[in-house]
BAVEX-420288 format. One record per residue (C-alpha): residue number from 1; x, y, z. Coordinates in Angstrom, 2 decimals. Layout:
N
+-----+---------+---------+---------+
|  nr |      c1 |      c2 |      c3 |
+-----+---------+---------+---------+
| NUM |       X |       Y |       Z |
...
+-----+---------+---------+---------+
REM end
This chain:
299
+-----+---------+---------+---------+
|  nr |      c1 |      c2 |      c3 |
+-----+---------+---------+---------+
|   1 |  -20.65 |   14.44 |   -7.75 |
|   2 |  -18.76 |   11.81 |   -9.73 |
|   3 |  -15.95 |    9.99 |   -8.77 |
|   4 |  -13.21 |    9.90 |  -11.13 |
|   5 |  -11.15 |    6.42 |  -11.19 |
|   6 |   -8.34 |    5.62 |  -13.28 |
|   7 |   -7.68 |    1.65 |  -14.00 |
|   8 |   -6.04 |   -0.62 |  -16.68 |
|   9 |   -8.16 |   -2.12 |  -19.06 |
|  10 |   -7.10 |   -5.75 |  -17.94 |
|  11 |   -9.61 |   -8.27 |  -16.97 |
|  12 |   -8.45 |   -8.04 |  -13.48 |
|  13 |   -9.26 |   -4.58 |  -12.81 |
|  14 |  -12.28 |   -4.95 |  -14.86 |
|  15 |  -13.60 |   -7.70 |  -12.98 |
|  16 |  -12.81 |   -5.98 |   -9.37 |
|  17 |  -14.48 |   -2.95 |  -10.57 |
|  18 |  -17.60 |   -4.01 |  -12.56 |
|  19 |  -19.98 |   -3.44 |   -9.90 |
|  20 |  -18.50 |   -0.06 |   -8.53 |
|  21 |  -18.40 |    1.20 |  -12.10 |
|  22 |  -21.76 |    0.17 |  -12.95 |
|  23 |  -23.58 |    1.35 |   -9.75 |
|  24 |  -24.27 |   -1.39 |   -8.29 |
|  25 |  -22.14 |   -0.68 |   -4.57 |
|  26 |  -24.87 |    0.38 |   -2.24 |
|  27 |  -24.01 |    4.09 |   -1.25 |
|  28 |  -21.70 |    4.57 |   -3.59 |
|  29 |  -21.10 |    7.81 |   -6.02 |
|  30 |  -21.38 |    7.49 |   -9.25 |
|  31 |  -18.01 |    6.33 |  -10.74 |
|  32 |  -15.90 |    8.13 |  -14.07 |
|  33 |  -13.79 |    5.76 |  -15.21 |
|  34 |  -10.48 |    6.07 |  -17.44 |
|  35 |   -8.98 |    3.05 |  -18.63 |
|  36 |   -4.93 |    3.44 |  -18.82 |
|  37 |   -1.64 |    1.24 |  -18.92 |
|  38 |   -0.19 |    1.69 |  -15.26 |
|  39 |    2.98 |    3.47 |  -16.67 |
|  40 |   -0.04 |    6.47 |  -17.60 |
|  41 |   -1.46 |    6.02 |  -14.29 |
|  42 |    1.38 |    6.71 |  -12.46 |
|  43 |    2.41 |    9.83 |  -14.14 |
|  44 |   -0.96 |   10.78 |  -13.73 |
|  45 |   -1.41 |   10.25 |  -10.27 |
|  46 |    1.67 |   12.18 |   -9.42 |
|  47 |   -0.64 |   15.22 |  -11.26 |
|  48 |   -3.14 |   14.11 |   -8.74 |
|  49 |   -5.67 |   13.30 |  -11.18 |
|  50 |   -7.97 |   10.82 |  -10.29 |
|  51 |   -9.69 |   10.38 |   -7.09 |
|  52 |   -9.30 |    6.65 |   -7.31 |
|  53 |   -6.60 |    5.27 |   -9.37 |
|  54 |   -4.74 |    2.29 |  -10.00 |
|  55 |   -0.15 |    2.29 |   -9.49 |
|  56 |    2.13 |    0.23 |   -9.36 |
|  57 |    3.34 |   -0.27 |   -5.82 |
|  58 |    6.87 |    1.11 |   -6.95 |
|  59 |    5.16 |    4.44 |   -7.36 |
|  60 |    4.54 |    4.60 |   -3.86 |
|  61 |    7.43 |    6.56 |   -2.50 |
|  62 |    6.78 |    9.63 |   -5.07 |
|  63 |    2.31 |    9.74 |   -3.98 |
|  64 |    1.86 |    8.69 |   -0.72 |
|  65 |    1.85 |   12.64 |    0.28 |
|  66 |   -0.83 |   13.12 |   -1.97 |
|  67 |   -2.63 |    9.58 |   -1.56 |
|  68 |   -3.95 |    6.57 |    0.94 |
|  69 |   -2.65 |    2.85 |    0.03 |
|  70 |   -5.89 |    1.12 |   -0.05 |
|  71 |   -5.55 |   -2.50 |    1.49 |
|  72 |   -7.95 |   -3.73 |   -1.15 |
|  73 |   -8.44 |   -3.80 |   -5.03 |
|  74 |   -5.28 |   -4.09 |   -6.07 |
|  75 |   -2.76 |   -6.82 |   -7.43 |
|  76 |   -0.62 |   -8.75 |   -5.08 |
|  77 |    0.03 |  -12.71 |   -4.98 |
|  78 |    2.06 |  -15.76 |   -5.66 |
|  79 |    2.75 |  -16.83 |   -8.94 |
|  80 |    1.92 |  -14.20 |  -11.05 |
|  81 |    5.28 |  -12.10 |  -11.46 |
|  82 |    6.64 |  -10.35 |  -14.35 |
|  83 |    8.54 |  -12.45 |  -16.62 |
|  84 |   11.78 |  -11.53 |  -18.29 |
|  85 |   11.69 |  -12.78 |  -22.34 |
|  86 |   14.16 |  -13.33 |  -24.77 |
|  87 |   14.28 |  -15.39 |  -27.91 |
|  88 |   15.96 |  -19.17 |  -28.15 |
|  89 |   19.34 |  -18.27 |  -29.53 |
|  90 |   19.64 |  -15.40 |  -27.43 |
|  91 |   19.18 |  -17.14 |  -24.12 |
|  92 |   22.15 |  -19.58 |  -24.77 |
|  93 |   23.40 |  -21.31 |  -21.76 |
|  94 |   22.35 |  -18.38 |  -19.47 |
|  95 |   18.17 |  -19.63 |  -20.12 |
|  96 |   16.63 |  -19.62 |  -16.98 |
|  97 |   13.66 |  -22.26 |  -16.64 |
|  98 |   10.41 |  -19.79 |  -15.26 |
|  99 |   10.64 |  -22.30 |  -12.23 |
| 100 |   14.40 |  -21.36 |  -11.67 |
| 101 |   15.82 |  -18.34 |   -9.58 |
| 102 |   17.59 |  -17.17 |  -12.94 |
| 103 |   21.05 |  -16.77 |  -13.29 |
| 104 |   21.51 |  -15.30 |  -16.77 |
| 105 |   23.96 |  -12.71 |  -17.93 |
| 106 |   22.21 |   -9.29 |  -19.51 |
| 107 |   25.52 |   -8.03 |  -19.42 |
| 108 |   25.39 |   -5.90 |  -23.05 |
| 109 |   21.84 |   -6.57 |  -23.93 |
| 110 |   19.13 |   -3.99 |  -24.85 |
| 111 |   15.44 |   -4.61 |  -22.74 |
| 112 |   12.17 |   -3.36 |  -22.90 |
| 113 |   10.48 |   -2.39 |  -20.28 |
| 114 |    6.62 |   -1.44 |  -19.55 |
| 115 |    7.58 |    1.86 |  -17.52 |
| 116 |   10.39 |    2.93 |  -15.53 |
| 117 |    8.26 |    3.54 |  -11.87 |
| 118 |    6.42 |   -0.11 |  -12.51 |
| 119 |    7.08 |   -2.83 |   -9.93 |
| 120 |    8.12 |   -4.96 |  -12.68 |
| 121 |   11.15 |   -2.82 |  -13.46 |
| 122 |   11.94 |   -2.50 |  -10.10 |
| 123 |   12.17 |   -6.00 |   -9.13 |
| 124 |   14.39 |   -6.55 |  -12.34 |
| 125 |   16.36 |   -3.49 |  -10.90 |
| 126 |   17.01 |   -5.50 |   -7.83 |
| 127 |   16.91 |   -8.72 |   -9.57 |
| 128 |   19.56 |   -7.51 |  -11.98 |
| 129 |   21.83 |   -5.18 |   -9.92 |
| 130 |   25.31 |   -7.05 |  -10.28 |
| 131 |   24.81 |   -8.19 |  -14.06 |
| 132 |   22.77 |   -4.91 |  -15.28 |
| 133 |   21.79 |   -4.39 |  -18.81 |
| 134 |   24.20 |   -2.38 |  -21.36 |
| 135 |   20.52 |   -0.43 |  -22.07 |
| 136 |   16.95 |    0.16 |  -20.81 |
| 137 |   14.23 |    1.07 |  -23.23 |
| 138 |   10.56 |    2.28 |  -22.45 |
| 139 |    7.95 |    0.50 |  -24.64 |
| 140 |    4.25 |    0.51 |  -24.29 |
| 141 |    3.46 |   -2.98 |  -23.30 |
| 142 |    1.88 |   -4.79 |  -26.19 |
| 143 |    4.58 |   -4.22 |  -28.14 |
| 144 |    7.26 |   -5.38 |  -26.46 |
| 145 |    6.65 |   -9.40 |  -27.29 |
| 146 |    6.88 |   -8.78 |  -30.62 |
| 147 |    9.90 |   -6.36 |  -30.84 |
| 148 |   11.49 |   -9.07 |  -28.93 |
| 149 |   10.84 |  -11.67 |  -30.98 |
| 150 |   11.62 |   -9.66 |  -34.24 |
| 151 |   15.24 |   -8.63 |  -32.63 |
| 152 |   14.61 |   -5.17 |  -31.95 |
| 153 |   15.74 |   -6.09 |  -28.30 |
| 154 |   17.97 |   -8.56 |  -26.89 |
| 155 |   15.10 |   -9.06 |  -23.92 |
| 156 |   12.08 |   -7.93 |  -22.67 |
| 157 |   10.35 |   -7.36 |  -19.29 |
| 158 |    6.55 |   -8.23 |  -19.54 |
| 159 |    3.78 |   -9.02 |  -17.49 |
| 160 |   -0.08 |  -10.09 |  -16.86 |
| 161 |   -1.53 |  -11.83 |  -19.33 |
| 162 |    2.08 |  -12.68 |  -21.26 |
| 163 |    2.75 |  -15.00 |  -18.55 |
| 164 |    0.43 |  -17.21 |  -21.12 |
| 165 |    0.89 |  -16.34 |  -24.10 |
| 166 |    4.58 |  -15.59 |  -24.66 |
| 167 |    5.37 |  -19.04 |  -26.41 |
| 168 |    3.11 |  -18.05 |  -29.44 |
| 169 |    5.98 |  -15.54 |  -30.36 |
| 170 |    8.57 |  -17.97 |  -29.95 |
| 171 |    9.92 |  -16.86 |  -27.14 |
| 172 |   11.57 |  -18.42 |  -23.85 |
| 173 |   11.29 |  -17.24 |  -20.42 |
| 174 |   14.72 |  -16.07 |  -18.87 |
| 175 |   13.82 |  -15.68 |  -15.48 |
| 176 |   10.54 |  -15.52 |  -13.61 |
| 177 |   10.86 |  -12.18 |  -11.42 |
| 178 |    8.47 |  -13.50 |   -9.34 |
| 179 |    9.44 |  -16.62 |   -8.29 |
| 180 |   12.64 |  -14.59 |   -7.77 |
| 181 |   11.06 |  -12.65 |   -5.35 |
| 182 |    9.19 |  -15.39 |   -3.51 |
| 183 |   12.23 |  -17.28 |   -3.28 |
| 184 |   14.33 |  -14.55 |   -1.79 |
| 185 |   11.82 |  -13.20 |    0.35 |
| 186 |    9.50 |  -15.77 |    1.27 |
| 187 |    6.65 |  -12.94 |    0.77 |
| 188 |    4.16 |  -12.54 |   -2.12 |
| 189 |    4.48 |  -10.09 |   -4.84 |
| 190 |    3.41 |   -6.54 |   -4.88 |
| 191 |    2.43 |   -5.60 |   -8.12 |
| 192 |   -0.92 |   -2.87 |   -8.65 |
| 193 |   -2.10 |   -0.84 |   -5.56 |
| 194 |   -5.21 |    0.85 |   -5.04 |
| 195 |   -5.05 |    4.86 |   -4.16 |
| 196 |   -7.28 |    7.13 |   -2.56 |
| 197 |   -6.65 |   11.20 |   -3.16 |
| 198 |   -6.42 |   12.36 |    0.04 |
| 199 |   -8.62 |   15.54 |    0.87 |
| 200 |  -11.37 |   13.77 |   -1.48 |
| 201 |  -11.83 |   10.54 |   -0.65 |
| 202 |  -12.56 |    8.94 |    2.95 |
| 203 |  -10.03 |    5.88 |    2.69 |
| 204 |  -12.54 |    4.34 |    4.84 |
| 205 |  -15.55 |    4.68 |    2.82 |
| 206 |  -13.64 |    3.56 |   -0.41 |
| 207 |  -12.08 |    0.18 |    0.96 |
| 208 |  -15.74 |   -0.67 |    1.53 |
| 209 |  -17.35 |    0.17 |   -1.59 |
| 210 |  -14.27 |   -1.25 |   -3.00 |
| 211 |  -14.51 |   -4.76 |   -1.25 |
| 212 |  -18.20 |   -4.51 |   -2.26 |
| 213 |  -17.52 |   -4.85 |   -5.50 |
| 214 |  -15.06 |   -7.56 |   -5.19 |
| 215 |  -17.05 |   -9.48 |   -3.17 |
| 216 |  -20.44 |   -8.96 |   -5.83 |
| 217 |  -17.36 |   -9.92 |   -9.01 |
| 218 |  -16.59 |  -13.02 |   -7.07 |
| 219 |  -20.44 |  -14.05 |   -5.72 |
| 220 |  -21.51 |  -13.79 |   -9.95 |
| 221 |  -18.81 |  -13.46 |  -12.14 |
| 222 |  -21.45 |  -13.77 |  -15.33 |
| 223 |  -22.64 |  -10.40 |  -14.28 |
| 224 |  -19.11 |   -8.83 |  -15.35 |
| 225 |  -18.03 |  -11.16 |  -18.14 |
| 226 |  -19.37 |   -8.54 |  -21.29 |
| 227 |  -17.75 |   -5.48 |  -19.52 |
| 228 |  -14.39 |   -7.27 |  -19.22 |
| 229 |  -14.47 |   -8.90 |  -22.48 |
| 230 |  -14.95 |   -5.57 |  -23.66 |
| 231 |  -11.84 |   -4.42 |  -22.75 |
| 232 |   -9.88 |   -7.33 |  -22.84 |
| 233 |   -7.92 |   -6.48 |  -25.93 |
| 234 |   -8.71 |   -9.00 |  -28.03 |
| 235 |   -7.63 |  -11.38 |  -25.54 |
| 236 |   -9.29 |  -15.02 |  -25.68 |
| 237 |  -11.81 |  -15.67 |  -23.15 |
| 238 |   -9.85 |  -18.68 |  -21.56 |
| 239 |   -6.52 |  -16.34 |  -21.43 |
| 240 |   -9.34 |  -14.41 |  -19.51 |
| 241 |  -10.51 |  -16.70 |  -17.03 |
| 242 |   -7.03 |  -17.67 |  -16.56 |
| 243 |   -5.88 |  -14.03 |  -16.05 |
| 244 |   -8.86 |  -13.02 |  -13.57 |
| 245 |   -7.79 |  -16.54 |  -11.78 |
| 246 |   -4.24 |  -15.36 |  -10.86 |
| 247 |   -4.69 |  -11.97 |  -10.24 |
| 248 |   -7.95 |  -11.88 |   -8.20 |
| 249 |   -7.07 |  -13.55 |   -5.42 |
| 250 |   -7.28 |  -13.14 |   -1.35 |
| 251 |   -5.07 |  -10.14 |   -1.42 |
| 252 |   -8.07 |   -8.27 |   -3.32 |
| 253 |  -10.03 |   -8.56 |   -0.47 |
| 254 |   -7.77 |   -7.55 |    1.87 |
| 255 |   -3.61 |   -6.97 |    1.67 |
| 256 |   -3.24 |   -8.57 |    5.78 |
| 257 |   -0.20 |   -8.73 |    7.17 |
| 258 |    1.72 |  -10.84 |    4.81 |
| 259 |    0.52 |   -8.30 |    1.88 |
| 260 |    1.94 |   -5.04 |    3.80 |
| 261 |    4.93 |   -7.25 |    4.87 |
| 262 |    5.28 |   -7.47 |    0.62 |
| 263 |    5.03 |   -3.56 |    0.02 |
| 264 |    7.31 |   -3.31 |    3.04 |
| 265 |    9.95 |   -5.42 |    2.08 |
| 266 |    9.82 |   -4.36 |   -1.75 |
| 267 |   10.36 |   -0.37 |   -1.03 |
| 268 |   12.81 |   -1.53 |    1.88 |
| 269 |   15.02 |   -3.07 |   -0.22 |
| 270 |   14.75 |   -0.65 |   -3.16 |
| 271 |   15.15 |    2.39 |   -0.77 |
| 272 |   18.38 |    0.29 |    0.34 |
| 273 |   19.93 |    0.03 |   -2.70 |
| 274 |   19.19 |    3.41 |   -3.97 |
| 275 |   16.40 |    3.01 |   -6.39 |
| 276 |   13.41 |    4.89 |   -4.67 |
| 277 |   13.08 |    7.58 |   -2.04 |
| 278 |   12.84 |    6.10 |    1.30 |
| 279 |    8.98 |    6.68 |    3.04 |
| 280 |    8.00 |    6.58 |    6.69 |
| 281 |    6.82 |    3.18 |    8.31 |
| 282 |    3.44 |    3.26 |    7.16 |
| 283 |    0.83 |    3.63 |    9.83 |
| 284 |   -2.53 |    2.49 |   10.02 |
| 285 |   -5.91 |    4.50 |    9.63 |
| 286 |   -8.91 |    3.47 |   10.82 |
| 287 |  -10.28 |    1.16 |   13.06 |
| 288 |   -8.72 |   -2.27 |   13.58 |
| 289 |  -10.51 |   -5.39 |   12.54 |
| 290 |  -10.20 |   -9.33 |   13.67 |
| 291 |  -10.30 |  -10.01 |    9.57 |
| 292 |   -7.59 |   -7.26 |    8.32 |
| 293 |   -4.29 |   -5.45 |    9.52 |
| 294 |   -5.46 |   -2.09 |    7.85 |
| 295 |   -8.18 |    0.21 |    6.44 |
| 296 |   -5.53 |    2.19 |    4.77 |
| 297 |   -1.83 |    2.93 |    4.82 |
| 298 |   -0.78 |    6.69 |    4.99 |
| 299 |    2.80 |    7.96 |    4.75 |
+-----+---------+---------+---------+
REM end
């Protein structure tokens, strides 16, 4: 029987997955794949309707009845956070360099954001809670660079590949939510998780086949590089490399302690403040390992 995944069609999901989708994980079923922005995925998985599927890790609080957190596959790291965009004249004296903490004034302004459960919107919840926006506005993500730049909006949330190409629309970086984050917290940020439908998936058996296909991506990345071109949305093959570069990183493998400490402290604040449900401590499944904290986190 198939296995039914759900994943973006970036080149970081593509990459982790190649060999998993293409049969190529020893004992693995065979894989159904649906390719979806996260904002989909997230609705969907509320629905229950993958077996595997990709979230952001501010979805969390409303699927971890109905799902495992797998410690592997997912997006987490340093560096890479969402970016908040405006154009030139709009930043004014409030322009936050992307290696600044950000200190600009939304106060009245209309953004775009990718989805209203994504951890990018979160973070600029908490990043923006004493100076909020006059107006939020859901926008699928490739179009909110150039509704920015054309003046539909005052500022835009983005994130993933943007972080390199924003400048072509003549925009400026306002703040950079996740050196924000970093600097606040010390921790690394939490962006895509990795669930497993519980009842139908052994969390176990799926952080392994999982890892197995990271661990084939990273061993011969040639073997992937049509099947994420593919779906790489006409992006150029160096925005590519670059992409797969900051998003497939050591937290793929394997979340460890300072990745859990990450989803930890990101639904710990956000439960504080009032912008998610607050969840259980996570506990740990499965047997404990010299190498990793976790096999899976349950609610």
């Amino acid at each position: 029987m198939a296995l039914t995944l759900a994943i973006s069609p970036c080149p970081n999901d593509t990459f982790v997955f190649d060999a998993l989708v293409h049969g190529r994980v020893p004992g693995a079923p065979p894989v159904e794949v649906t390719y979806a922005d996260v904002d989909v995925t997230n609705t969907a998985a509320e629905r229950g309707a993958f077996d595997l599927v990709k979230v952001s890790y501010a979805a969390l609080p409303w699927l971890l009845d109905d799902y495992h957190l797998l410690p592997c596959g997912g997006a987490l790291g340093r560096g890479c956070g969402p970016l908040v965009l405006t154009r030139p004249d709009r930043a004014g004296n409030g322009q936050a360099s992307s290696g600044q903490t950000g200190t600009a004034d939304l106060g009245g302004a209309t953004v775009a954001v990718p989805g209203d459960r994504t951890t990018a919107y979160l973070l600029f919840r908490l990043w923006a809670a004493e100076r909020p926006p006059a107006r939020i506005e859901v926008v699928p993500f490739h179009e909110i660079m150039p509704a920015v730049a054309a003046g539909r909006f005052d500022a835009g949330l983005v994130i993933h590949e943007a972080r390199f190409t924003y400048q072509r629309h003549g925009l400026t970086a306002l703040v950079d939510l996740g050196e924000w984050w970093e600097g606040t917290t010390g921790l690394p940020i939490p962006l895509g998780a990795i669930l497993a439908r519980r009842g139908t998936v052994d969390p176990v058996e799926a952080a392994g086949w999982i890892r197995e296909s990271v661990r084939q991506a990273w061993a011969d990345p040639e073997a992937s590089r049509a099947y994420v071109l593919s779906h790489a949305q006409e992006m150029e093959p160096d925005v590519v490399d670059r992409h797969i570069a900051l998003y497939v990183n050591e937290f793929t493998a394997d979340l460890g302690d300072a990745g859990f400490a990450a989803v930890e402290a990101l639904l710990g604040r956000a439960a504080d403040a009032g912008l998610v449900p607050r969840t259980a401590s996570p506990r740990i499944a499965g047997p404990q390992t010299s190498s990793s904290r976790a096999t899976a986190w349950t609610s």
